[in-house]
N, C-alpha and C positions, 0 to 999 in steps of 0.2 A: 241486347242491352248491356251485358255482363261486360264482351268481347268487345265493344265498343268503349266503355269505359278503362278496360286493361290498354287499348291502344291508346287512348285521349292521355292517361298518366307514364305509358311509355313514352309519349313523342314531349310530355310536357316535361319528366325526367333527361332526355335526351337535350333536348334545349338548356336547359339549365346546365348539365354539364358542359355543352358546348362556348355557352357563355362564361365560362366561368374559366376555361383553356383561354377564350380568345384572345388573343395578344390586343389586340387595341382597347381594351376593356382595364386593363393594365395601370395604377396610377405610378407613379415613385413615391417613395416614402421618405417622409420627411426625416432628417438626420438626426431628430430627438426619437423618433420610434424605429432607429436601429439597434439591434443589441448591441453593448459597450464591446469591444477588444476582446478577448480572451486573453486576460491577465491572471493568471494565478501564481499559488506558491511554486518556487526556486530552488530545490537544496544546493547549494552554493558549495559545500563543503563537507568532508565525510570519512571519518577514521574506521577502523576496528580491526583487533589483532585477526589475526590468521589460521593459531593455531591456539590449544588449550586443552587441559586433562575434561573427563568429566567431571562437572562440579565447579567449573570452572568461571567463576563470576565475569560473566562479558560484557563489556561497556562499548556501546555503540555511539560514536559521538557525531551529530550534525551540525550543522549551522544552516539556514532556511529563514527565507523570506516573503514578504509578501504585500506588494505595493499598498493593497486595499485592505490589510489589515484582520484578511477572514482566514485564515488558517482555522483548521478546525481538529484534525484528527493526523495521528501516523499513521499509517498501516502497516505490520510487519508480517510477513506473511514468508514461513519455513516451507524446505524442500530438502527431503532426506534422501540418497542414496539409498535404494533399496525397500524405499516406504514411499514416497510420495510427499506429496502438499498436504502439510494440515490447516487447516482455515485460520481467516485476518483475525490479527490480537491488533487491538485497536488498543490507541494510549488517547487521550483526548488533552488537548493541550489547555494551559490556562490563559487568562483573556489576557494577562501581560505578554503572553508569549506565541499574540496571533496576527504580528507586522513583521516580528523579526525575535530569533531566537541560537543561541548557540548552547549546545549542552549536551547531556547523552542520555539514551534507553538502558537500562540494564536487561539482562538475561543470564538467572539464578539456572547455569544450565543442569544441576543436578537435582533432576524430577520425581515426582511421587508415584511414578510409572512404569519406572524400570530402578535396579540397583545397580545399576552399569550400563555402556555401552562399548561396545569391542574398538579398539586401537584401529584406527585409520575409519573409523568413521565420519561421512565427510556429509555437510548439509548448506544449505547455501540461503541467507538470509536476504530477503528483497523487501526494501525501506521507499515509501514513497508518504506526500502528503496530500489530504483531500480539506478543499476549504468546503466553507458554508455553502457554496453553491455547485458541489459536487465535484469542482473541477482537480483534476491529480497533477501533483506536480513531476517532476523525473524522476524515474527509479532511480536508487542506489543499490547493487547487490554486492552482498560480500561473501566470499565464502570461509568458511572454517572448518578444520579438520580435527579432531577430538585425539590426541595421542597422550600418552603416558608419561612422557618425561617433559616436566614444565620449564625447564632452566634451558631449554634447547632455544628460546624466542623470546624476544620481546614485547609488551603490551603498551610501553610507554608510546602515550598520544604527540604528533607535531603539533606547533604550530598550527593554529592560536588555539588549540584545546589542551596546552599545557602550563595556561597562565593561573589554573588555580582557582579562577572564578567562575568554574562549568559547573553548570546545576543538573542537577539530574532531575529529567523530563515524564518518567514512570517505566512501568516493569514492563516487560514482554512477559505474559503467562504462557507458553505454551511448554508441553511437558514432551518428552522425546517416546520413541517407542520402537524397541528393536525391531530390524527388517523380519519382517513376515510373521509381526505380532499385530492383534487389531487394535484398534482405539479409533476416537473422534469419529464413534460409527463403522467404523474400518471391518472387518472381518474378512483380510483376505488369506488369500493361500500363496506360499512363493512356489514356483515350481524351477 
């Protein structure tokens, strides 16, 4: 009886799945119950100097869009020579600034982490945005090099982040930490 029932819910299992492949079995879906386009945010545009001592206040400027209005967050997410990826420093935008936005991220880069970081230390910032519906827009990455003598470059922003009316968008928190020191859980060893 047992053995006869495991077969009766095998063959009734089998059909079911069978049915359920079969191509004629199949209806179309009606054009109201397709999921919309995949449209999400744009960064359209994107400054940030190159080089800088440490300590050195760095202004990341964007301009970013977004047809339907749901922009939700930045994500800025570092990578150090010598150290790694430390995890997304999330800026959460404000509800003026989730159709369309031009303005900059700062990053206070002298941390509570270290009291320095050695000359030609080099780390490379990756900017992207996530709206309400998870979707991510293009990365922007930039890199920067942390050296000593500040008069050697320029930070002045182009066109159109030099008209004077860019707001600042929030901070990137992350703190730096010399190669083959731990943090953010880290505990490694350089060999």
């Amino acid at each position: 009886m047992r053995r006869r029932k495991m077969v009766w819910l095998l063959g009734l299992t089998l059909a079911l799945l069978l049915a359920g492949f079969y191509p004629g079995q199949t209806q179309p879906l009606d054009k109201r119950q397709l999921p919309p386009e995949r449209r999400g945010p744009v960064i359209t545009r994107a400054f940030a100097a190159e080089k800088g001592y440490y300590g050195y206040v760095w202004k990341v400027y964007l301009e970013a869009e977004d047809p339907d209005g749901q922009m939700l967050k930045i994500a800025s997410v570092v990578d150090e020579v010598g150290y790694g990826r430390y995890p997304t420093d999330w800026i959460y935008l404000k509800p003026q600034d989730q159709k369309h936005f031009r303005g900059f991220i700062q990053w206070n880069t002298f941390g509570s982490t270290t009291a320095y970081l050695p000359e030609w230390t080099q780390i490379t910032l990756n900017v992207s945005i996530v709206d309400k519906a998870g979707n991510e827009s293009n990365p922007v990455v930039f890199p920067f090099t942390f050296e000593i003598t500040p008069h050697q470059y320029s930070d002045e922003p182009p066109a159109p982040f030099d008209q004077g009316n860019i707001s600042l968008l929030g901070h990137i928190m992350v703190d730096l930490y010399l190669p083959g020191e731990g943090g953010y859980g880290h505990d490694r060893k350089m060999y």
